[in-house]
MARRO-635175 format. One record per residue (C-alpha): residue number from 0; residue in one letter; x, y, z negated. Coordinates in Angstrom, 2 decimals, always signed. Layout:
BEGIN
<pt><num>NUM</num><residu>A</residu><X>X</X><Y>Y</Y><Z>Z</Z></pt>
...
//
This chain:
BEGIN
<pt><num>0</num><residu>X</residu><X>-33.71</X><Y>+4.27</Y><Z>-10.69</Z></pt>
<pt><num>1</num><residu>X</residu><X>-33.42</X><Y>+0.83</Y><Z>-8.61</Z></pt>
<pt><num>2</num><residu>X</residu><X>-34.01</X><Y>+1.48</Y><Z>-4.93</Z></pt>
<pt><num>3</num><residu>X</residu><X>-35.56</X><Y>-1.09</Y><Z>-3.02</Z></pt>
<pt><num>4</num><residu>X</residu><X>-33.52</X><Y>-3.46</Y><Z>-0.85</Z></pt>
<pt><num>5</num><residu>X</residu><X>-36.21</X><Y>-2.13</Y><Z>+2.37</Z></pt>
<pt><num>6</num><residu>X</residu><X>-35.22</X><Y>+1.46</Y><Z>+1.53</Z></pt>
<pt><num>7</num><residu>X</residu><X>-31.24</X><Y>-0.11</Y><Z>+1.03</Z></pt>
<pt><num>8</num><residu>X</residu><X>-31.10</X><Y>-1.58</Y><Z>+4.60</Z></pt>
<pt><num>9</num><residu>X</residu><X>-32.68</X><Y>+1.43</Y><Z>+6.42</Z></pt>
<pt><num>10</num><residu>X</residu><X>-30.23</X><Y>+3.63</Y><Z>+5.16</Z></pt>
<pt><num>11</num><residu>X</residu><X>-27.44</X><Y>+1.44</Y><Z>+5.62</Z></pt>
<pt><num>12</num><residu>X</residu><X>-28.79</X><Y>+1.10</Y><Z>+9.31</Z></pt>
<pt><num>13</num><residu>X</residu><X>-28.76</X><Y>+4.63</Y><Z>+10.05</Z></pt>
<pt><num>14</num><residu>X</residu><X>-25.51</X><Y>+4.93</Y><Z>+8.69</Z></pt>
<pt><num>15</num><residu>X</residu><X>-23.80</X><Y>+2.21</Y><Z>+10.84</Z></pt>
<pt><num>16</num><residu>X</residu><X>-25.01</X><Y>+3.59</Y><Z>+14.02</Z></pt>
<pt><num>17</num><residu>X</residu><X>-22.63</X><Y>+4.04</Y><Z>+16.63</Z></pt>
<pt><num>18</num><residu>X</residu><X>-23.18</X><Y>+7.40</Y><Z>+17.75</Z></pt>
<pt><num>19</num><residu>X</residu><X>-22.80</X><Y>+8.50</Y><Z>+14.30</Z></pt>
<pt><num>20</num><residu>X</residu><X>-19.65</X><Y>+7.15</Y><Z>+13.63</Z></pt>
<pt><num>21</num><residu>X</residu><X>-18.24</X><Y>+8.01</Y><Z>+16.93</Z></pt>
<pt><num>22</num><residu>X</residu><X>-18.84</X><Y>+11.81</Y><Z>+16.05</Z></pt>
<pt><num>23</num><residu>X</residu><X>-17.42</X><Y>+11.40</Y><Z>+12.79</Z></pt>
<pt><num>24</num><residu>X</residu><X>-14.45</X><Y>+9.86</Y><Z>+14.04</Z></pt>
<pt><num>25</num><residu>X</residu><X>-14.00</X><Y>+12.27</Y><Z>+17.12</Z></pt>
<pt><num>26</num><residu>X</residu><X>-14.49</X><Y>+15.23</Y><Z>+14.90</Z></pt>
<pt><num>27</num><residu>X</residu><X>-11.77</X><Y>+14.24</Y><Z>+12.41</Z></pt>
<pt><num>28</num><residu>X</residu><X>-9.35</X><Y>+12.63</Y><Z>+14.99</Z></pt>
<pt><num>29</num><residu>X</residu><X>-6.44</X><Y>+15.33</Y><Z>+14.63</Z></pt>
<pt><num>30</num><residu>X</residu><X>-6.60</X><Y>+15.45</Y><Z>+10.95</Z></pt>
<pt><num>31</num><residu>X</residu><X>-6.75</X><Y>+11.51</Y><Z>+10.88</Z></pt>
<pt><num>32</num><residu>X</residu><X>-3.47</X><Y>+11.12</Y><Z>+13.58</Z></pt>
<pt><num>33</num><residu>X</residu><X>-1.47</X><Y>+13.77</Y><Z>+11.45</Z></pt>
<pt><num>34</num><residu>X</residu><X>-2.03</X><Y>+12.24</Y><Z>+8.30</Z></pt>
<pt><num>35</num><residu>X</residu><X>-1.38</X><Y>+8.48</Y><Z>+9.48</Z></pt>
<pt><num>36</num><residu>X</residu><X>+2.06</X><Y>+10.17</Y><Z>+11.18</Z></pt>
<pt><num>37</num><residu>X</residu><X>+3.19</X><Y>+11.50</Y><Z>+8.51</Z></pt>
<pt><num>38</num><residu>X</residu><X>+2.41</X><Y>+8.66</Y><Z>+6.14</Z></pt>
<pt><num>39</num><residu>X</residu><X>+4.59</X><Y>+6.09</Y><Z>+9.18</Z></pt>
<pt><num>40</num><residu>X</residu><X>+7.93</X><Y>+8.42</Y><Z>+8.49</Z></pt>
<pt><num>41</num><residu>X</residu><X>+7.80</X><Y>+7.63</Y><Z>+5.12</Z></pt>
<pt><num>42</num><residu>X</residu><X>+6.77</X><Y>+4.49</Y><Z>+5.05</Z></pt>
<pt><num>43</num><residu>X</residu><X>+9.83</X><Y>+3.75</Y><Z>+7.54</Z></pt>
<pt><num>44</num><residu>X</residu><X>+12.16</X><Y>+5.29</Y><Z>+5.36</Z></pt>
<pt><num>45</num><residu>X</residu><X>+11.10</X><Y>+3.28</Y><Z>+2.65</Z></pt>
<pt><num>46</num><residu>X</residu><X>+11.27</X><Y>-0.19</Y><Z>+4.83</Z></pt>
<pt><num>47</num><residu>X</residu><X>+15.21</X><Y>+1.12</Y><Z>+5.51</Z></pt>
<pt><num>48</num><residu>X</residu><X>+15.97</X><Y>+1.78</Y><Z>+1.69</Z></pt>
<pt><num>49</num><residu>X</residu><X>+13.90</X><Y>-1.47</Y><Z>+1.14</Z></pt>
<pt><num>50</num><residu>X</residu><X>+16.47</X><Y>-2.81</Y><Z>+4.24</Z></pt>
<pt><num>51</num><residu>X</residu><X>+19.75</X><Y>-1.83</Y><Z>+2.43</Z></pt>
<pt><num>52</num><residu>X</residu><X>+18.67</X><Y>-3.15</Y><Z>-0.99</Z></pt>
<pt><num>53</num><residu>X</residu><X>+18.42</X><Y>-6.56</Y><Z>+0.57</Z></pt>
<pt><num>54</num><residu>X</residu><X>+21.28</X><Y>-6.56</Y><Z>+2.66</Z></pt>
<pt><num>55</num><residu>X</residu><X>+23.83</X><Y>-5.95</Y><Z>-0.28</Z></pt>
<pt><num>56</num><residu>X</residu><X>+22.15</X><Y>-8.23</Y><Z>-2.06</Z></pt>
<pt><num>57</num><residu>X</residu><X>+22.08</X><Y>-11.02</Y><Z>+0.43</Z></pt>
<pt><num>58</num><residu>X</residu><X>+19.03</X><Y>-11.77</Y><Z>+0.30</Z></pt>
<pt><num>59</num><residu>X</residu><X>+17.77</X><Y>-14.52</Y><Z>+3.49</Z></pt>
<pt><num>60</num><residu>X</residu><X>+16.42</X><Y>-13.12</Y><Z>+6.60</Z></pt>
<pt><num>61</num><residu>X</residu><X>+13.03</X><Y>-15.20</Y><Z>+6.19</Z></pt>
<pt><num>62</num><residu>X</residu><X>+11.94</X><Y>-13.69</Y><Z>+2.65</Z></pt>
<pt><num>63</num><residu>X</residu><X>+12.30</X><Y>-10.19</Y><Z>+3.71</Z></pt>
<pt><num>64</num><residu>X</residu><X>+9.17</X><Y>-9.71</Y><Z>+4.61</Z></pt>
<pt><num>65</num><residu>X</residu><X>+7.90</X><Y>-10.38</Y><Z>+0.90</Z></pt>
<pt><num>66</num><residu>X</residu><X>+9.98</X><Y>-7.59</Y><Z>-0.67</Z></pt>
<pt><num>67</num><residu>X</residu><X>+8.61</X><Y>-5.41</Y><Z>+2.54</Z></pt>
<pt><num>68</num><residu>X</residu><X>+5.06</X><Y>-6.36</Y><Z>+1.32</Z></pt>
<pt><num>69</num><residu>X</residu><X>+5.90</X><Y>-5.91</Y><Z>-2.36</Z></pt>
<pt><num>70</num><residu>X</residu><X>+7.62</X><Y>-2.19</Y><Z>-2.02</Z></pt>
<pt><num>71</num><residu>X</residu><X>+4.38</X><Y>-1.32</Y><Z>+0.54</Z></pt>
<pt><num>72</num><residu>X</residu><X>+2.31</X><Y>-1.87</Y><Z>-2.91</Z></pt>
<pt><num>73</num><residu>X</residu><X>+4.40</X><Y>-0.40</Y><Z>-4.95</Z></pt>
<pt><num>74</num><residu>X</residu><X>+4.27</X><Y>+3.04</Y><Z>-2.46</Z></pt>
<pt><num>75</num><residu>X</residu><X>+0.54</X><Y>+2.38</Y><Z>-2.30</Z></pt>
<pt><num>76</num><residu>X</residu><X>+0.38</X><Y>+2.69</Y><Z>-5.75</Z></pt>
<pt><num>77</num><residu>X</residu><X>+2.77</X><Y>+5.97</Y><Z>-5.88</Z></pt>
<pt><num>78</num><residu>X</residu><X>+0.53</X><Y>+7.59</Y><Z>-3.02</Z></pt>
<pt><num>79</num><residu>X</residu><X>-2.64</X><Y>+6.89</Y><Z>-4.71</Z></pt>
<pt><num>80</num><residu>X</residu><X>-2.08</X><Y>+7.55</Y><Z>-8.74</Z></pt>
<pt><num>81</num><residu>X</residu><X>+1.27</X><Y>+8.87</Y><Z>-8.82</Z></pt>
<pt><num>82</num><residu>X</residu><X>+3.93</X><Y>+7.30</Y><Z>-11.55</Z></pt>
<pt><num>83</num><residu>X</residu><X>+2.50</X><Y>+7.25</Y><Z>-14.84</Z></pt>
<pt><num>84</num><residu>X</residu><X>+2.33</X><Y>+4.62</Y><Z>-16.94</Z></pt>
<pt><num>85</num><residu>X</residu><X>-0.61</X><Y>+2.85</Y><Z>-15.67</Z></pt>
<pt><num>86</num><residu>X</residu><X>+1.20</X><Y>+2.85</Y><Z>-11.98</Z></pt>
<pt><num>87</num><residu>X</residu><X>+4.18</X><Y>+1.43</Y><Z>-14.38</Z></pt>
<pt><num>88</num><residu>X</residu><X>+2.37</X><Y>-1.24</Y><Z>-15.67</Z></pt>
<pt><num>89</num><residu>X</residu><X>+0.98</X><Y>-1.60</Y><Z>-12.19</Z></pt>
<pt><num>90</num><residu>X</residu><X>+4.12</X><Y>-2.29</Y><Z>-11.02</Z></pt>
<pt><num>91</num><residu>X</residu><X>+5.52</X><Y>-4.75</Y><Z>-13.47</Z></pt>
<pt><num>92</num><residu>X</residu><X>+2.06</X><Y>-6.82</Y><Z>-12.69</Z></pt>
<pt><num>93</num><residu>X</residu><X>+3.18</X><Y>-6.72</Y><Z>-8.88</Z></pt>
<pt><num>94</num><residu>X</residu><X>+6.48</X><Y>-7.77</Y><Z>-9.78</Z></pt>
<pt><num>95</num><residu>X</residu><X>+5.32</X><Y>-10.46</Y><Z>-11.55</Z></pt>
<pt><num>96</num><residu>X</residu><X>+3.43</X><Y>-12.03</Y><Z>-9.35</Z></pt>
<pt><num>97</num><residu>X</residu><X>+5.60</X><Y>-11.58</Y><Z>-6.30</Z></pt>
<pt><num>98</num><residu>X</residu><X>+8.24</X><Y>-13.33</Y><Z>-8.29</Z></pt>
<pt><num>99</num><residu>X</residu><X>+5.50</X><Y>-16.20</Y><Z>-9.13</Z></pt>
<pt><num>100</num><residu>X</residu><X>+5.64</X><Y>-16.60</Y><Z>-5.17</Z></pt>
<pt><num>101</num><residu>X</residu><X>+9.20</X><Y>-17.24</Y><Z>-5.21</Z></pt>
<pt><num>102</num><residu>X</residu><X>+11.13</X><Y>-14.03</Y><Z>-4.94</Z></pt>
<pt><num>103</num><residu>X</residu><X>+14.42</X><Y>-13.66</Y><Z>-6.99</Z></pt>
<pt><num>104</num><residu>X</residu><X>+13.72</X><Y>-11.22</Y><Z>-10.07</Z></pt>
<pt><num>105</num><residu>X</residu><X>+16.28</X><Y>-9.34</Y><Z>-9.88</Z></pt>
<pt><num>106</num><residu>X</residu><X>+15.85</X><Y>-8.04</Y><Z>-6.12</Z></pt>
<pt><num>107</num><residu>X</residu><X>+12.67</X><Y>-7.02</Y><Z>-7.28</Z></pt>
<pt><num>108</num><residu>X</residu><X>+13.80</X><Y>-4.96</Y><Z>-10.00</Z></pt>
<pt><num>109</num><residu>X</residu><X>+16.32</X><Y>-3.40</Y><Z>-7.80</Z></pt>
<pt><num>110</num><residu>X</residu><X>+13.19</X><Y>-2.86</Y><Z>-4.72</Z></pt>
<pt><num>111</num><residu>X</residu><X>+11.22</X><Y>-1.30</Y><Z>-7.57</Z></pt>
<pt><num>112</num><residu>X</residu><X>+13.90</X><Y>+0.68</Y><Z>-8.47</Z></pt>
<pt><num>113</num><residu>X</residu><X>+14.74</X><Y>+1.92</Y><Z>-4.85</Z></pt>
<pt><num>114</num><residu>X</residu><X>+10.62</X><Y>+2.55</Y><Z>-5.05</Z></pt>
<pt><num>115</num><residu>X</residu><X>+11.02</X><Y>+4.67</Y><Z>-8.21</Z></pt>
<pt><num>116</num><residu>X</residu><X>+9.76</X><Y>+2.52</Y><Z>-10.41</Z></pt>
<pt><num>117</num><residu>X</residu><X>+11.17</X><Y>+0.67</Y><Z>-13.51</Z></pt>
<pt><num>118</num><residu>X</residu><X>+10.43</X><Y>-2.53</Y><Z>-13.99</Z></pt>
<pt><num>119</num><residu>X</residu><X>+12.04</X><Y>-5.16</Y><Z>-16.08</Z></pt>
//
């Protein structure tokens, strides 16, 4: 059944009230602060393993923040769909086009690696 834009932007106005989505908010707070804290810790222990890879590998101070970006995909993808092969093939695509923006290959395959993935 197609629903009328008029019936569309009512609903969508009721939904984006503020009142609304204050309550929502305030009633999931706790749940929402212990999730994102637990999600930081590991997302800083990645960043360190992430750190350590680059450091033995020598990699320059100002690209860091590329192979940061790329192994914060590749844990997205982990946290979201697990590793299968789709996440694999995920991976090699991110790869790929991190490396078409001028990271080294290899420090890729060894952040992927650190990440849990294998990519080649």
């Amino acid at each position: 059944m197609v629903r009328s834009s008029a019936n569309r932007a009512s609903k969508y106005d009721a939904k984006i009230v503020g009142d609304v989505i204050k309550n929502r908010i305030d009633a999931q707070r706790d749940s929402m602060v212990a999730q994102a804290t637990s999600k930081f810790g590991e997302l800083e222990a990645l960043e360190n393993g992430v750190k350590a890879v680059l450091i033995a590998a020598g990699v320059a101070t100002i690209l860091m923040p590329g192979y940061y970006a790329f192994a914060r995909q590749l844990y997205k993808q982990k946290t979201n769909h697990g590793t299968n092969s789709v996440t694999t093939a995920e991976a090699q695509r991110l790869k790929v086009a991190w490396q078409g923006r001028g990271l080294a290959s290899a420090t890729l395959i060894l952040v992927a690696a650190d990440c849990g993935f294998t990519v080649t």
